[in-house]
KETORMI-115736 format. One record per atom (N, C-alpha, C): residue in three letters; atom name; x, y, z. Coordinates in Angstrom, 2 decimals, m for minus. Layout:
N
[pt 'Ala','CA',[X,Y,Z]]
...
This chain:
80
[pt 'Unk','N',[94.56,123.28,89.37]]
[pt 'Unk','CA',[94.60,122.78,90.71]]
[pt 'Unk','C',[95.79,121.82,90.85]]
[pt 'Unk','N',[96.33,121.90,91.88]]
[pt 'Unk','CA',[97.55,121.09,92.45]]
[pt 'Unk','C',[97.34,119.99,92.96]]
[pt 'Unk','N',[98.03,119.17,92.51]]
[pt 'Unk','CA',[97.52,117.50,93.00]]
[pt 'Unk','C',[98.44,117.40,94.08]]
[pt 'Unk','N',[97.84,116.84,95.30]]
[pt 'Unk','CA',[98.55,116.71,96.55]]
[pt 'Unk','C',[99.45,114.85,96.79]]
[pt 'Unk','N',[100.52,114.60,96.79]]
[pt 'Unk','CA',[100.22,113.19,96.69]]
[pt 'Unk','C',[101.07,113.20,98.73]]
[pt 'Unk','N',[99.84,112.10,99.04]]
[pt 'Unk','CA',[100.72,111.69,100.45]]
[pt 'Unk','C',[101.43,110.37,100.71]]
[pt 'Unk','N',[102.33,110.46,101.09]]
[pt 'Unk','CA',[103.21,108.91,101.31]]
[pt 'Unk','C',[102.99,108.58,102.37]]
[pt 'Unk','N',[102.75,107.39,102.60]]
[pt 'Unk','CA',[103.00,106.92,104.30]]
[pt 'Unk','C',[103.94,106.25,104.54]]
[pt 'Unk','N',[104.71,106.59,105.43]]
[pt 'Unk','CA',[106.13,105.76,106.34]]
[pt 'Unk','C',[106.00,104.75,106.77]]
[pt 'Unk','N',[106.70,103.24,106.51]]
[pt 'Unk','CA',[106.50,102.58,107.47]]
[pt 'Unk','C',[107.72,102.34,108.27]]
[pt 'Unk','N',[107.81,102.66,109.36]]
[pt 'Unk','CA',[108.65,102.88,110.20]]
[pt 'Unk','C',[108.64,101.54,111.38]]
[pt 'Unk','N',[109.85,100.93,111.69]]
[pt 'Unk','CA',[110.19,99.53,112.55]]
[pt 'Unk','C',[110.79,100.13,113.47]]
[pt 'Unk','N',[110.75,99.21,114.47]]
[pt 'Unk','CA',[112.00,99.60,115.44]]
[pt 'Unk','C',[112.71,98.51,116.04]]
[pt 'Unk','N',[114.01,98.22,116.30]]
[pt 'Unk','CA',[114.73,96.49,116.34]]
[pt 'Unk','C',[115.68,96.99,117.39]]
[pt 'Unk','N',[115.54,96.82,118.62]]
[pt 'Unk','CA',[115.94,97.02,120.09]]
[pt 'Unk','C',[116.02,98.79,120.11]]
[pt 'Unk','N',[116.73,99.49,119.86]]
[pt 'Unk','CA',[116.49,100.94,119.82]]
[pt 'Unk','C',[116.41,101.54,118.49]]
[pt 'Unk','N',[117.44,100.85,117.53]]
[pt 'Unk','CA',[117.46,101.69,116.27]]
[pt 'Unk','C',[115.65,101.17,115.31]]
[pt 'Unk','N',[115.37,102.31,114.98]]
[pt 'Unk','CA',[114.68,102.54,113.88]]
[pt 'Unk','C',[114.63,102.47,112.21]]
[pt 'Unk','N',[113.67,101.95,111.65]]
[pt 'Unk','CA',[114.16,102.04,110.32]]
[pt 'Unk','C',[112.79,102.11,109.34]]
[pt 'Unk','N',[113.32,102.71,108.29]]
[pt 'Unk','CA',[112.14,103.08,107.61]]
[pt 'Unk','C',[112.09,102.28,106.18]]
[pt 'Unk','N',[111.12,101.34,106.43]]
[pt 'Unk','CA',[111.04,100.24,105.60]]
[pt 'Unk','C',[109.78,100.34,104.47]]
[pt 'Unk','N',[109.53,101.19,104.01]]
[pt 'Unk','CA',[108.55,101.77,102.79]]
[pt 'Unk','C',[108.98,101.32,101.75]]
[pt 'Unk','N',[110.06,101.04,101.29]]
[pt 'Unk','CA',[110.58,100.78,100.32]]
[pt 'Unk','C',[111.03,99.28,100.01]]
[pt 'Unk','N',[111.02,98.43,101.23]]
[pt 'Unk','CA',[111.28,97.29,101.48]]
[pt 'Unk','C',[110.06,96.41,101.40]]
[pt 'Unk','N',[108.87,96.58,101.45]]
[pt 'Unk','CA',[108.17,96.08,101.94]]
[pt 'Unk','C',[107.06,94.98,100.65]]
[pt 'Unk','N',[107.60,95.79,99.13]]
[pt 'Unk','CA',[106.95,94.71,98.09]]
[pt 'Unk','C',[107.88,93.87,98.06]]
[pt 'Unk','N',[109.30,93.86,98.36]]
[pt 'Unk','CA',[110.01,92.81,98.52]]
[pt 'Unk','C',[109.99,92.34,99.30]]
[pt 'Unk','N',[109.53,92.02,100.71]]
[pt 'Unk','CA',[109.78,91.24,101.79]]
[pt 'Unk','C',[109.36,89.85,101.11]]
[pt 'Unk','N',[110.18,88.73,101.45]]
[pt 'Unk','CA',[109.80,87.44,101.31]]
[pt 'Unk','C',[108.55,86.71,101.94]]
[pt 'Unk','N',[108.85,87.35,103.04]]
[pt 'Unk','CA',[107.16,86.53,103.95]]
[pt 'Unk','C',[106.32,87.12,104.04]]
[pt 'Unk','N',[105.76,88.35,103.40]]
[pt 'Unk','CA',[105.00,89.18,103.46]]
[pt 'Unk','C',[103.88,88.61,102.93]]
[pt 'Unk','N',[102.90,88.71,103.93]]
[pt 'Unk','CA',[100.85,87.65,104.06]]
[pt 'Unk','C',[101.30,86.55,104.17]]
[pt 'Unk','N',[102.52,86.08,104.48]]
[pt 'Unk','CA',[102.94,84.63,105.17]]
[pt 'Unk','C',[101.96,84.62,106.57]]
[pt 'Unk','N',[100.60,83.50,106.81]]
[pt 'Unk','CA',[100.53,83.66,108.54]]
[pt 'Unk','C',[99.40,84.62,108.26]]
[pt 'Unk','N',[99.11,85.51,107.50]]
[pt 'Unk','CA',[98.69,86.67,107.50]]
[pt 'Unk','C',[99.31,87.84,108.60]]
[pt 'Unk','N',[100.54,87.66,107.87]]
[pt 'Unk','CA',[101.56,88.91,109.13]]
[pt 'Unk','C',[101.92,89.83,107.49]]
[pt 'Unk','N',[101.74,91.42,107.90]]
[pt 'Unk','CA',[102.08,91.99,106.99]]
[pt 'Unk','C',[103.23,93.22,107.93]]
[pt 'Unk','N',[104.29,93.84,107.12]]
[pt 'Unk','CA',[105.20,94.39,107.80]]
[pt 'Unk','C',[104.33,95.61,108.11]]
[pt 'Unk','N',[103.42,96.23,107.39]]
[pt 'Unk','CA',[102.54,97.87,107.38]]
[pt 'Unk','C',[102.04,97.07,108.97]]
[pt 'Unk','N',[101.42,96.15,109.49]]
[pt 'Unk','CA',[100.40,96.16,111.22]]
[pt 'Unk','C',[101.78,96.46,111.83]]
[pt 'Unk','N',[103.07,96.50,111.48]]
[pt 'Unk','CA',[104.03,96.35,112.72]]
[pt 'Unk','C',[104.94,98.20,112.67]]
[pt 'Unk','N',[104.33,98.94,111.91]]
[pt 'Unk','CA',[104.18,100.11,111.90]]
[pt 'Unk','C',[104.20,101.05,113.30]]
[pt 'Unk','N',[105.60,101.75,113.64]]
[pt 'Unk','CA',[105.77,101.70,114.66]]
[pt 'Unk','C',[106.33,101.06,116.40]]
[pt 'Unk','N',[106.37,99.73,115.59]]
[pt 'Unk','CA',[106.52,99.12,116.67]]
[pt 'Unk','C',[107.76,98.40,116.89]]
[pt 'Unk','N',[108.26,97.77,117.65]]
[pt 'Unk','CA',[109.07,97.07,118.14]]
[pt 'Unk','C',[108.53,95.68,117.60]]
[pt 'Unk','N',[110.00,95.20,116.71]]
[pt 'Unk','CA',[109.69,94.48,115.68]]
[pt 'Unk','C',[110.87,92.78,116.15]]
[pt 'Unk','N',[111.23,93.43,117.73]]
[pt 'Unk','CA',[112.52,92.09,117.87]]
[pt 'Unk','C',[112.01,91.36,117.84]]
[pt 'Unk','N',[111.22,90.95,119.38]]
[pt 'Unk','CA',[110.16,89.44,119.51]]
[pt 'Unk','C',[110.03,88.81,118.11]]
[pt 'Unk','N',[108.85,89.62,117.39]]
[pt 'Unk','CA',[108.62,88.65,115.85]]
[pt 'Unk','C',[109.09,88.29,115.10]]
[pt 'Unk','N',[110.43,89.23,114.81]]
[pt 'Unk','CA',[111.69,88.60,113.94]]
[pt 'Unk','C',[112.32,87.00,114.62]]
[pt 'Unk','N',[112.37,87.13,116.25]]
[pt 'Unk','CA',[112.62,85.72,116.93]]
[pt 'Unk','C',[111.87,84.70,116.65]]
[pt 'Unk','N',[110.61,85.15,116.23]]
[pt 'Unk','CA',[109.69,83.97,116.28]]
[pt 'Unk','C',[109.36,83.79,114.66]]
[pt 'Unk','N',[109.62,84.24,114.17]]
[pt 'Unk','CA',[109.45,84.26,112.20]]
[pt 'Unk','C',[110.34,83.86,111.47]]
[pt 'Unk','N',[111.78,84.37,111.74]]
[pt 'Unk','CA',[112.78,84.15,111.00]]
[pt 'Unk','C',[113.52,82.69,110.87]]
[pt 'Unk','N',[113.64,81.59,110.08]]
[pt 'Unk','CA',[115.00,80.68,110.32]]
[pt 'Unk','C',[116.16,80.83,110.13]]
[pt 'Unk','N',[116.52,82.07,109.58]]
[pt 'Unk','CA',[117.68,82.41,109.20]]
[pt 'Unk','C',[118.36,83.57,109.98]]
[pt 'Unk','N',[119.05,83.91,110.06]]
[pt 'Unk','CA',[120.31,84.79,110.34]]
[pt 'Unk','C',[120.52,86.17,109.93]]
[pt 'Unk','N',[119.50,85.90,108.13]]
[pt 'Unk','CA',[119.82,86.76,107.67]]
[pt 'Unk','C',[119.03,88.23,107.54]]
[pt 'Unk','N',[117.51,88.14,108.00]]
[pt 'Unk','CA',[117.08,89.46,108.41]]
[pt 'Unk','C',[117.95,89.72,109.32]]
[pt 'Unk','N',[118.25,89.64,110.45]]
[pt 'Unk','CA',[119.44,89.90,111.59]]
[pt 'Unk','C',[120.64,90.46,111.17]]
[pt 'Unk','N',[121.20,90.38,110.14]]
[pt 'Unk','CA',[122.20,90.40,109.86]]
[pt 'Unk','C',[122.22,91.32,108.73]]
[pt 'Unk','N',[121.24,91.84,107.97]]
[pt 'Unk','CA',[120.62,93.01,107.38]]
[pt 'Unk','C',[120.75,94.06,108.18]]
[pt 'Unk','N',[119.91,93.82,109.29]]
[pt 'Unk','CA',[119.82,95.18,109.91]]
[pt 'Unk','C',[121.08,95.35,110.42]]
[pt 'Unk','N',[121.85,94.38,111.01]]
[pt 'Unk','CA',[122.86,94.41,112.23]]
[pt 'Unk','C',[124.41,95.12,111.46]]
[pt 'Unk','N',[124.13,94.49,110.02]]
[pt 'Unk','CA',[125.09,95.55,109.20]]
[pt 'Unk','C',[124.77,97.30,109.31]]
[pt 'Unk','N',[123.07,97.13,108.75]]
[pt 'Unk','CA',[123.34,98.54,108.80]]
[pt 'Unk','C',[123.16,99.72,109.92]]
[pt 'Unk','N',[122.94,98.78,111.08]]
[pt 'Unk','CA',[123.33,100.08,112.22]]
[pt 'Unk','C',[124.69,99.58,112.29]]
[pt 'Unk','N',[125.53,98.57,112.27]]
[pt 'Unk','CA',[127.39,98.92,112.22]]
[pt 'Unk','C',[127.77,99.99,111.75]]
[pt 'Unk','N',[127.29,99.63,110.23]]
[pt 'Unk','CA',[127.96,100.77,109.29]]
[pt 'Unk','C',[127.33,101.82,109.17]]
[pt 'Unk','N',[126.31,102.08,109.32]]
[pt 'Unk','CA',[125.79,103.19,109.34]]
[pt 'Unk','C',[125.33,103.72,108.00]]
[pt 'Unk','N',[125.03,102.53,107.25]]
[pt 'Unk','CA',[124.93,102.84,105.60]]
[pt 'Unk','C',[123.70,102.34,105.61]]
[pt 'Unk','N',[122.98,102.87,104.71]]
[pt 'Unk','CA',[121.39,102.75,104.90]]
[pt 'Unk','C',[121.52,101.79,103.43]]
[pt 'Unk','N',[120.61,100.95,102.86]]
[pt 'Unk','CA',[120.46,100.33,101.92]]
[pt 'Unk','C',[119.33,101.28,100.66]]
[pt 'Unk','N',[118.95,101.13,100.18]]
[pt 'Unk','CA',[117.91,101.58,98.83]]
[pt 'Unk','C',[116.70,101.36,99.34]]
[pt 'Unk','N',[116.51,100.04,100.32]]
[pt 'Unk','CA',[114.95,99.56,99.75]]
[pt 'Unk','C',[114.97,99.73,102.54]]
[pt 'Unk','N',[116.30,100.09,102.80]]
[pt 'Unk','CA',[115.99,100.31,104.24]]
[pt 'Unk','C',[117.07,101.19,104.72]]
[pt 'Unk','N',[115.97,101.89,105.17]]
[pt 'Unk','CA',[116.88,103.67,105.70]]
[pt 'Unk','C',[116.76,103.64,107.47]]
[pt 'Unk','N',[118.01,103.48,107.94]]
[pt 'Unk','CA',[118.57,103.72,109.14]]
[pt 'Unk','C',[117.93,105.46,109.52]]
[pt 'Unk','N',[116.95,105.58,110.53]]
[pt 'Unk','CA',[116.69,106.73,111.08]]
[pt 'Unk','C',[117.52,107.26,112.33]]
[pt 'Unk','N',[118.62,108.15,112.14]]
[pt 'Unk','CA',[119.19,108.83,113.20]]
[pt 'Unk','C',[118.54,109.63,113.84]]
């Protein structure tokens, strides 16, 4: 018998572009900070909370590179 394995996506969205953050997500720094986990924001439009979570620049500036460049990272994949 064939073992089936299923993955689940977790997929963001940050004003239009999308991104698929499955791979990002044992690394997130604030992750159960608040009890906010990135998997409830699954799907969704993720600007607002980054405004209200972040002190830094630098989630912003993560993503904001990689829809410039169009280069997806290892651990966050730009969905065209």
């Amino acid at each position: 018998m064939k073992s089936i394995i299923i993955t689940y996506k977790s997929v963001i969205t940050k004003k239009k572009y999308k991104f698929d953050i499955t791979n990002y997500i044992s690394q997130h720094p604030g992750e159960g900070i608040k009890n906010i986990y990135l998997r409830n924001f699954n799907g969704k439009d993720i600007t607002d909370m980054m405004d209200r979570h972040h002190l830094t620049n630098e989630p912003f500036d993560i993503l904001e590179n990689i829809i410039k460049t169009g280069v997806s990272t290892k651990e966050i994949l730009l969905i065209k």
